[in-house]
C-alpha positions in Angstrom: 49.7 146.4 57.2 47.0 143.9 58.2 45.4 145.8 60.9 45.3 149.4 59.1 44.1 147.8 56.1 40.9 150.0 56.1 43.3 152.8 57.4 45.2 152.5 54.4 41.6 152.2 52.0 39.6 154.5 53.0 39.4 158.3 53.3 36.4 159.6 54.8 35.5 163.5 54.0 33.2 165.3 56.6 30.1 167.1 54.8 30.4 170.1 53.0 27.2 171.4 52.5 23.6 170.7 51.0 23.2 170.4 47.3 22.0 173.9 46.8 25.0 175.6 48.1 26.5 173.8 44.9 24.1 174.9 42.5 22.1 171.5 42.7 19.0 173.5 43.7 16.5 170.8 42.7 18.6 168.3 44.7 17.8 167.4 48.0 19.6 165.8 50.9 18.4 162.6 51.6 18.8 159.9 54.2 18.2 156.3 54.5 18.7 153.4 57.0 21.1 150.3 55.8 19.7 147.0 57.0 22.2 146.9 60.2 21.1 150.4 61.0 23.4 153.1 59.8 21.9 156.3 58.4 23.7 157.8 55.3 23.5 160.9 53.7 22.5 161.4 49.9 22.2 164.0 47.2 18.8 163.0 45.2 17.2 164.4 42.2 13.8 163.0 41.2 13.1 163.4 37.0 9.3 164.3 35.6 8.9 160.5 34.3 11.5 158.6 36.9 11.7 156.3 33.7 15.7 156.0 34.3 17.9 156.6 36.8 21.6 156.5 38.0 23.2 155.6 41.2 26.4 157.0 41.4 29.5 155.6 44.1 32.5 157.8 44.5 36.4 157.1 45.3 37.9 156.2 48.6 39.2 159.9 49.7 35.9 161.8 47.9 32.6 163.6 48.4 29.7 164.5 46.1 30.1 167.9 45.7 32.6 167.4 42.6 30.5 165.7 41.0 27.6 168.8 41.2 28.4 169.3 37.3 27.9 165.8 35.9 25.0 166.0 38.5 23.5 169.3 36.8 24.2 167.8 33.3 22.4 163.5 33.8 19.6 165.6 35.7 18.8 168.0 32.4 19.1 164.7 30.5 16.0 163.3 32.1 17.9 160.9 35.0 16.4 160.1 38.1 20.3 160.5 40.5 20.9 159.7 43.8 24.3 160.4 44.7 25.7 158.3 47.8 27.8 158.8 51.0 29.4 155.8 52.2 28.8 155.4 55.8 31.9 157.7 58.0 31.5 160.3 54.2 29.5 162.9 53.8 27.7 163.4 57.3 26.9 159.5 57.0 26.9 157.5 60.2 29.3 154.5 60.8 32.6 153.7 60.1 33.8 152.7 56.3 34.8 149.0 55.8 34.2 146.8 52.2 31.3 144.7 54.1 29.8 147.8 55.4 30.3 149.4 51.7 28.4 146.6 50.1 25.5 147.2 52.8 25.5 150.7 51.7 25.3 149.9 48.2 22.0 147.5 48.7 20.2 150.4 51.1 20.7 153.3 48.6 19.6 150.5 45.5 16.5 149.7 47.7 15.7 153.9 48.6 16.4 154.1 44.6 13.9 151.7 43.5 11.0 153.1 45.6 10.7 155.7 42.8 12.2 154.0 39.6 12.5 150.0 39.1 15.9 148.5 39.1 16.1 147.4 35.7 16.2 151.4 34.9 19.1 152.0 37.1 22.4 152.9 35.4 25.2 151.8 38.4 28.1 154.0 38.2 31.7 153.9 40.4 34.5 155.6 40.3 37.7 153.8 41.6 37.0 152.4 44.6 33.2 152.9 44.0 33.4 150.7 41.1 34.2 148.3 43.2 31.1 149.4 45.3 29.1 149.0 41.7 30.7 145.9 40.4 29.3 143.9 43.2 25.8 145.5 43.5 25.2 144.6 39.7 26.6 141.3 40.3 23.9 140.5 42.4 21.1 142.9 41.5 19.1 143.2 37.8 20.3 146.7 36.7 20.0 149.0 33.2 24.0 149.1 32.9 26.8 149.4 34.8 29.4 152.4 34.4 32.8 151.7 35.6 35.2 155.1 35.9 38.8 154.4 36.7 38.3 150.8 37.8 40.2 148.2 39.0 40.4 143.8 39.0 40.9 144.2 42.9 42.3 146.3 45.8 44.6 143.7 46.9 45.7 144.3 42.9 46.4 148.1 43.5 48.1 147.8 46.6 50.3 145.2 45.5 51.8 147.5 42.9 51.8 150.1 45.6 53.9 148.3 48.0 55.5 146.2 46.0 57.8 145.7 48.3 55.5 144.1 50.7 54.2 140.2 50.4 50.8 142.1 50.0 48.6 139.0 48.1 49.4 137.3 51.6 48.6 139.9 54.0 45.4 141.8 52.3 43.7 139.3 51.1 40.8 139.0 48.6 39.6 142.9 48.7 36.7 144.5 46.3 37.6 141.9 44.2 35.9 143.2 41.2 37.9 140.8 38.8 35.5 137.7 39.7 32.6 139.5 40.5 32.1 140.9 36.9 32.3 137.8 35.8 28.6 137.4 37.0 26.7 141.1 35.8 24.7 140.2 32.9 23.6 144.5 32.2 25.7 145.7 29.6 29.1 147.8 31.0 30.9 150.6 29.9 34.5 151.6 31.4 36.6 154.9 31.2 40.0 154.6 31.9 42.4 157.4 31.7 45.9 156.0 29.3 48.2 158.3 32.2 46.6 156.7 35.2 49.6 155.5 37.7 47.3 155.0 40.4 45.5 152.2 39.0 47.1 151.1 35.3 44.9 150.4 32.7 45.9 147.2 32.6 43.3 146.3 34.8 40.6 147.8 32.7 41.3 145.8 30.4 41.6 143.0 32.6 38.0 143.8 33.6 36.9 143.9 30.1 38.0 140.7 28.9 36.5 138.9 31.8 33.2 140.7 31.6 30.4 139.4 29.9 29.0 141.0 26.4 27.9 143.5 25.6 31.1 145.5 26.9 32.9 148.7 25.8 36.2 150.1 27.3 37.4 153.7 26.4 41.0 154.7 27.2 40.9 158.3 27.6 44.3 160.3 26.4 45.7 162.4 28.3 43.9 162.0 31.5 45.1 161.0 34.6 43.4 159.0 38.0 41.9 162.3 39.2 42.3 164.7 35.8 39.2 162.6 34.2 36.9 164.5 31.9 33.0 164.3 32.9 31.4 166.1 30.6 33.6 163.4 28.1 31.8 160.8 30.9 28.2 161.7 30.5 29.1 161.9 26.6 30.2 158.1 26.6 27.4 157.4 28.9 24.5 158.9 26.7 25.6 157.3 23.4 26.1 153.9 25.3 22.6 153.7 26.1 21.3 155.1 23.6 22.9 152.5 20.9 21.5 149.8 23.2 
């Protein structure tokens, strides 16, 4: 269990295409270096005024190209989005670890903020990614932060996975998103589907009550770890900011 710990974490999924083979044809594929020289592969649209943005990390056996609709929709909203493959995703060099994550996270954040400051960038993650996101905005000045499916830790998740297994022993402090919250200042939104038996809500919630105001946390009925609604996403998202 110890030594396939990243075995058991991550997922990585090979490319499957440019943007415009997904209907993202004023996306383009992007790539930039990480600061111990991996090259990864992103999906970027840049907006007329580049007054806002989003940086958007996705879960640990996903790709971009599912996310091409909630792409199509912050886009015709007027966002600045840059879409990120970890490194071993997505045509991305490397091999995935949560060090090597957290390196990706500060590379794409710098390639963002060439084009729009980051105090305009919204940081989104989705299950694993928001573990990604939960650390960048712990340490960086950012818009908001957008947490999808989160959770207070790996170790947390697997633990109630194996629970057969001394786990808190073996894994270790892992994306532990739990304390690192504790230090974002931006304001944060999470979505968390009420029939998720991947990660429980529980942890949400968790989350929320150790997060700094101002905070919102919307249990979505009905929806499941994977079955989560995006167009109810950018919804929440848009009124968030906007009642800022």
């Amino acid at each position: 269990m110890v030594l396939a710990q990243d075995r058991l974490t991550f997922h990585p999924r090979g490319e499957m295409g440019p943007p415009a083979a997904f209907g993202l044809d004023d996306f383009q594929r992007v790539t930039f270096r990480t600061d111990d020289g991996v090259d990864l592969v992103g999906w970027l649209h840049e907006a007329a005024k580049n007054d806002k943005a989003i940086l958007y990390f996705y879960g640990n056996a996903d790709a971009l190209p599912p996310y091409a609709g909630f792409f199509r929709a912050l886009a015709e909203a007027g966002y600045t989005v840059l879409g990120v493959n970890y490194r071993g995703y997505g045509g991305s060099a490397g091999s995935p670890s949560e060090a090597g994550l957290y390196k990706d996270a500060d590379a794409a954040l710098a390639f963002l903020t060439q084009r729009v400051p980051s105090e305009r960038v919204t940081v989104m993650g989705r299950s694993l990614g928001s573990g990604v996101a939960v650390d960048l905005a712990a340490r960086n000045s950012v818009r908001s932060l957008v947490l999808i499916s989160p959770f207070t830790s790996v170790t947390d998740v697997a633990a109630e996975i194996y629970w057969f297994l001394p786990v808190r022993l073996l894994a270790g402090g892992r994306f532990d998103s739990l304390a690192d919250i504790r230090k974002v200042s931006a304001p944060i939104l999470m979505l968390h589907g009420d029939r998720d038996t991947l990660i429980a809500p529980e942890q949400a919630r968790r989350l929320l009550a150790a997060a700094n105001e101002p905070k919102r946390l919307e249990i979505l009925e009905g929806a499941d770890h994977i079955g989560i609604d995006f167009d109810r996403v950018f919804r929440s998202l848009v009124a968030f900011e906007r009642g800022r």
